[in-house]
Backbone as JSON, one array per atom type, in Angstrom:
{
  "sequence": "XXXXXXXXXXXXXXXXXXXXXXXXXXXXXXXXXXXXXXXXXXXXXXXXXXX",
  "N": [[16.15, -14.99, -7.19], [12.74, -14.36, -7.35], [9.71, -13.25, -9.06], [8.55, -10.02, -8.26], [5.26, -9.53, -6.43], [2.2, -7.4, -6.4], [-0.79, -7.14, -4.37], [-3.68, -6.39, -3.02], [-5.47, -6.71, -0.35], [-7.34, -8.69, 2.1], [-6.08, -10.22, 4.42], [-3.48, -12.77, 4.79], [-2.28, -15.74, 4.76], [-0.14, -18.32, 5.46], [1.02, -21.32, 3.55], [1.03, -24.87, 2.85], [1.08, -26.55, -0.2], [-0.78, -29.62, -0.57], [-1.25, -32.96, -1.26], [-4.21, -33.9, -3.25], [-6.01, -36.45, -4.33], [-5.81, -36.23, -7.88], [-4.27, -34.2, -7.72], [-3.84, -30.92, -6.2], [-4.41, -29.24, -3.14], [-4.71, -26.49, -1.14], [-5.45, -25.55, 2.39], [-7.65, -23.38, 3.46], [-9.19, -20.72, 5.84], [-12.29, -21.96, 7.18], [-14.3, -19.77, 7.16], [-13.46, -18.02, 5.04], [-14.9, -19.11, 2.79], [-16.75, -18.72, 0.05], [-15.58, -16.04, -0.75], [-13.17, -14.87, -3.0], [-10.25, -15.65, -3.61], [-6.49, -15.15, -3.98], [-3.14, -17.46, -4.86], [-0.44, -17.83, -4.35], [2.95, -18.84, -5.98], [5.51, -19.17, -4.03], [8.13, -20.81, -3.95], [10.08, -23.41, -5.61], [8.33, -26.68, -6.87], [8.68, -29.91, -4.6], [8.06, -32.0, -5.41], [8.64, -35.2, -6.67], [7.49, -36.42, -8.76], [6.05, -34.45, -11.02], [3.8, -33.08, -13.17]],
  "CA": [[15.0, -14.3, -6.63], [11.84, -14.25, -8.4], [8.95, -11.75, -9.59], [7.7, -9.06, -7.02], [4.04, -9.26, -6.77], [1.29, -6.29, -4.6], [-1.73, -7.6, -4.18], [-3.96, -5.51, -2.01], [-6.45, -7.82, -0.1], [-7.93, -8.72, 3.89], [-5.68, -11.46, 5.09], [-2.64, -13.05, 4.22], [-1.8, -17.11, 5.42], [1.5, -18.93, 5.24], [0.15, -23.37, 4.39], [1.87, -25.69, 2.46], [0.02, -27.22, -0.57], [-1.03, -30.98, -0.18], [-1.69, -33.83, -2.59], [-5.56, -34.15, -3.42], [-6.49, -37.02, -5.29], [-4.61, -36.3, -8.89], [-4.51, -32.58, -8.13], [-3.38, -30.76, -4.82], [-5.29, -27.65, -2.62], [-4.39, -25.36, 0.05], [-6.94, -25.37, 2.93], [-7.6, -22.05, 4.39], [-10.21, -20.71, 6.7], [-13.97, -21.56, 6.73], [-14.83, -18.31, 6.9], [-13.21, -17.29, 3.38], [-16.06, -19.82, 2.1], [-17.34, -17.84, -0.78], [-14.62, -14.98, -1.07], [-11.95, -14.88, -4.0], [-8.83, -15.57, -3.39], [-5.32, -15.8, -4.93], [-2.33, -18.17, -4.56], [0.84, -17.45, -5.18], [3.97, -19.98, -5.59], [6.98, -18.76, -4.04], [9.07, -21.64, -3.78], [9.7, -24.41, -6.18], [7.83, -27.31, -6.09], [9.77, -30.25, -4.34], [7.39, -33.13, -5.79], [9.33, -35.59, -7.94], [6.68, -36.95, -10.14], [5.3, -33.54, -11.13], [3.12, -33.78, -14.63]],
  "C": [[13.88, -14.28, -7.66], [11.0, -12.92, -8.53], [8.25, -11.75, -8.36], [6.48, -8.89, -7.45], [2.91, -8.16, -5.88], [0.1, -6.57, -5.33], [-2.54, -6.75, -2.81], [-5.18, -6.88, -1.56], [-6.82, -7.68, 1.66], [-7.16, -9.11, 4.71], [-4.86, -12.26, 4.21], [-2.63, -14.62, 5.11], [-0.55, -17.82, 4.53], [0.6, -20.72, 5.19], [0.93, -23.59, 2.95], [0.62, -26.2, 1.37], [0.28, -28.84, -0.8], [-1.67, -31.8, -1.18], [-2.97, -34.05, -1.95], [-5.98, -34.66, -4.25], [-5.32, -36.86, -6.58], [-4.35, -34.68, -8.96], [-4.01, -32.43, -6.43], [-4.49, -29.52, -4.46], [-4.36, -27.47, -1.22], [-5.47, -25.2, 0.69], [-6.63, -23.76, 4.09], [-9.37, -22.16, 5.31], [-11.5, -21.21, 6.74], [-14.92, -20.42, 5.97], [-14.75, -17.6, 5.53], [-14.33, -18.07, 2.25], [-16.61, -18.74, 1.45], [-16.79, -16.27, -1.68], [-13.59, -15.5, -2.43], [-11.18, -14.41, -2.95], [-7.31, -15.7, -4.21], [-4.16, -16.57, -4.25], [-1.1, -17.83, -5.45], [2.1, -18.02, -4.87], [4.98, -19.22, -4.58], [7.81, -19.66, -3.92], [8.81, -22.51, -4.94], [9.08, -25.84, -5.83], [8.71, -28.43, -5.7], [9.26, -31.83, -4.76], [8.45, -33.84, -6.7], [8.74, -36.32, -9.26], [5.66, -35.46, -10.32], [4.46, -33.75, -12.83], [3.02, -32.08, -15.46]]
}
């Protein structure tokens, strides 16, 4: 099990992150255009060339 994190915030989304170029992102709403946000792993990653 890993570390328990509380984060108080607006809106929570469940997305998978996706290779981007030599780097990856997570695409969320439009709307959050301009807002802070945080990301937080919970799973390991399952990549096999990780760097």
């Amino acid at each position: 099990m890993g570390n328990r994190f509380e984060i108080d915030g607006e809106e929570v989304l469940d997305g998978e992150v996706k290779e981007f170029g030599n780097s990856a992102h997570v695409t969320v709403p439009k709307r959050w255009r301009g807002a802070d946000v945080k990301v937080v792993r919970i799973s390991d990653p399952t990549e096999t060339d990780q760097e």
